[in-house]
Structure formats: structure tokens, C-alpha cells
C-alpha positions as CSV (number, residue, x, y, z in Angstrom):
1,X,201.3,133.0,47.5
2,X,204.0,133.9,50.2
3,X,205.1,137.5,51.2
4,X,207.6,138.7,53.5
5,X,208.5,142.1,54.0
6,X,211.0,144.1,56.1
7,X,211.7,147.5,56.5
8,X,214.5,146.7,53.8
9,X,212.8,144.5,51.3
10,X,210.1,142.6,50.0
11,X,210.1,139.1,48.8
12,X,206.8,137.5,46.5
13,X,206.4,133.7,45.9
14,X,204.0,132.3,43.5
15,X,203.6,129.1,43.4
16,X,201.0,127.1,40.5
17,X,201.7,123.6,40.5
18,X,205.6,122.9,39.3
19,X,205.8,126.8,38.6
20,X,207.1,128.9,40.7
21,X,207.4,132.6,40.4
22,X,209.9,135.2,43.0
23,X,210.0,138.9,42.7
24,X,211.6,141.3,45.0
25,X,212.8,144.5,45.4
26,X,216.6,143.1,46.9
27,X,218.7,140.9,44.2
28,X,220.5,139.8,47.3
29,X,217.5,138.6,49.1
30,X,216.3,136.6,46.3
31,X,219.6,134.6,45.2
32,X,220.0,133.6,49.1
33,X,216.2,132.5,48.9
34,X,216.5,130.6,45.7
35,X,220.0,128.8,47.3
36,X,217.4,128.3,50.3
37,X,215.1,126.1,47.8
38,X,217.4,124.6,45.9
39,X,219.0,123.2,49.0
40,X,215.2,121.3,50.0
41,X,213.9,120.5,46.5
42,X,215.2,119.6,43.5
43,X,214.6,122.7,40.7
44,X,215.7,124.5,38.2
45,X,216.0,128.4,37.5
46,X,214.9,129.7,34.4
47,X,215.8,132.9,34.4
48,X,213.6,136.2,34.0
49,X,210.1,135.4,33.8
50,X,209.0,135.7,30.4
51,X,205.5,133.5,30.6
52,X,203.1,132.3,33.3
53,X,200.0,130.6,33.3
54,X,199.3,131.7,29.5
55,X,200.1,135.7,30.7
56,X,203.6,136.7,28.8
57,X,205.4,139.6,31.1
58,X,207.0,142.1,29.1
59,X,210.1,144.2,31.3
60,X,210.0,148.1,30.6
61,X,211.3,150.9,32.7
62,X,208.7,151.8,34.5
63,X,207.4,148.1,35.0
64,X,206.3,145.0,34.0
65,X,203.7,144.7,31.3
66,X,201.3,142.0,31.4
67,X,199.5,140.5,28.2
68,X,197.9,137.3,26.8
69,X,197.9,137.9,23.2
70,X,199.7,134.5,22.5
71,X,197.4,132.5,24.9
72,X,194.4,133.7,22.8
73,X,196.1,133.0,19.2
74,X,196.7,129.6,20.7
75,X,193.1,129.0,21.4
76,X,192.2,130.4,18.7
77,X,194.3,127.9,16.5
78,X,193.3,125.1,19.2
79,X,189.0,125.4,17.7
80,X,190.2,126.5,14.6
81,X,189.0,130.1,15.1
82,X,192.4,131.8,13.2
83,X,190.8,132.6,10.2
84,X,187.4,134.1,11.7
85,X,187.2,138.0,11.3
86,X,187.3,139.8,13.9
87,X,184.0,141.9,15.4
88,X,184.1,145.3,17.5
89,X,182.9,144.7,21.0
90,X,181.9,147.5,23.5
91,X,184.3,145.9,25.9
92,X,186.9,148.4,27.6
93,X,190.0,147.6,25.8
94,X,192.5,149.6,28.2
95,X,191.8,149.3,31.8
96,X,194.7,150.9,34.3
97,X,193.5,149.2,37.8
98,X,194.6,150.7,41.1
99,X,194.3,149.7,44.6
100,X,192.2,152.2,46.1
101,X,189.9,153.4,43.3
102,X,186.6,152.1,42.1
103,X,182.7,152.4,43.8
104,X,182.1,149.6,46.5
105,X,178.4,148.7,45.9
106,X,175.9,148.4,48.5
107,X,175.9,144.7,50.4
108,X,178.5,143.8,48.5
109,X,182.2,143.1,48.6
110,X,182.8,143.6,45.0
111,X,184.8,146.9,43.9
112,X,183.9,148.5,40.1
113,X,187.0,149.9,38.5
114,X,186.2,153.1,37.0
């Protein structure tokens, strides 16, 4: 991952392999960065980002919405789980996460989202 920042803007490269993902807050910014790449390697822009690493990213208003419902239909096609009913788990099924809430435990460095 690369970040820069300014005063003006902020500019966010993933990079997984032969994927590459840029956000930023400046439209301006990013097409002269993308130009920047282009120029030293040989790629290809796809567009908005609909799909990464099995996650699809869904635009809205207020921001982007993350989900991997058609990663886990594919796996569960790829072992032939499709047709399996499905069982109620005690797992939290909607989690908001924010950057500065949650308990730190004791001689730890691990942060519980409550």
C-alpha cells in the first residue's frame, strides 16, 4: 500500500499481484498519477472498481459498500456446497468498525470491536 497526502488531497495505492487499486479524493490527482504509471509499465485501466480480491464494492452516496456474497456462492459451488441448507449461527451479522472504538485488552495489541 502507498499513501500520500497533502493539505489538498489524498492519494491510496493498492497493489496485490497484477492488481492494482487508486482512490483519492482529487480526480485530477489521480489521472496525472495513472499517466505517471502508464508512462513506466505497461497497463491497462479498468475503470471503477467493481471487484477485488473476491470483495465486490458497491458505490452509494454516502460510500462504498463492501461485500463478498459472490466469493462465497463461488466456493460454495467450487465443494459442491450450493444445495446445503443453510443453519443460524450466533455470529454478528452486521458489524459497523471504526477507528477509535473497541476495548484494548491487557498485554495485548489486539482491539475488540464492540
Amino acid at each position: 500500500m502507498f499513501i500520500t497526502r497533502t493539505d489538498s488531497y489524498v492519494l491510496v495505492l493498492l497493489l496485490y499481484v497484477d492488481d492494482i487499486v487508486l482512490i483519492g479524493n482529487s480526480e485530477a490527482m489521480l489521472l496525472r498519477f495513472v499517466t505517471i504509471l502508464c508512462e513506466q509499465f505497461v497497463m491497462k485501466d479498468l475503470g471503477n472498481l467493481h471487484y477485488f480480491l473476491g470483495i465486490q464494492v458497491v458505490r452509494s452516496p454516502s460510500g462504498l459498500f463492501l461485500a463478498q456474497h459472490k466469493y462465497v456462492v463461488d466456493l460454495l459451488h467450487k465443494f459442491q456446497l450450493h444445495t446445503c441448507k443453510p443453519f443460524p449461527s450466533q455470529m454478528v451479522s452486521y458489524l459497523q468498525i471504526r477507528l477509535h472504538t473497541g476495548i484494548w485488552l491487557e498485554h495485548c495489541s489486539t482491539l475488540i470491536m464492540t
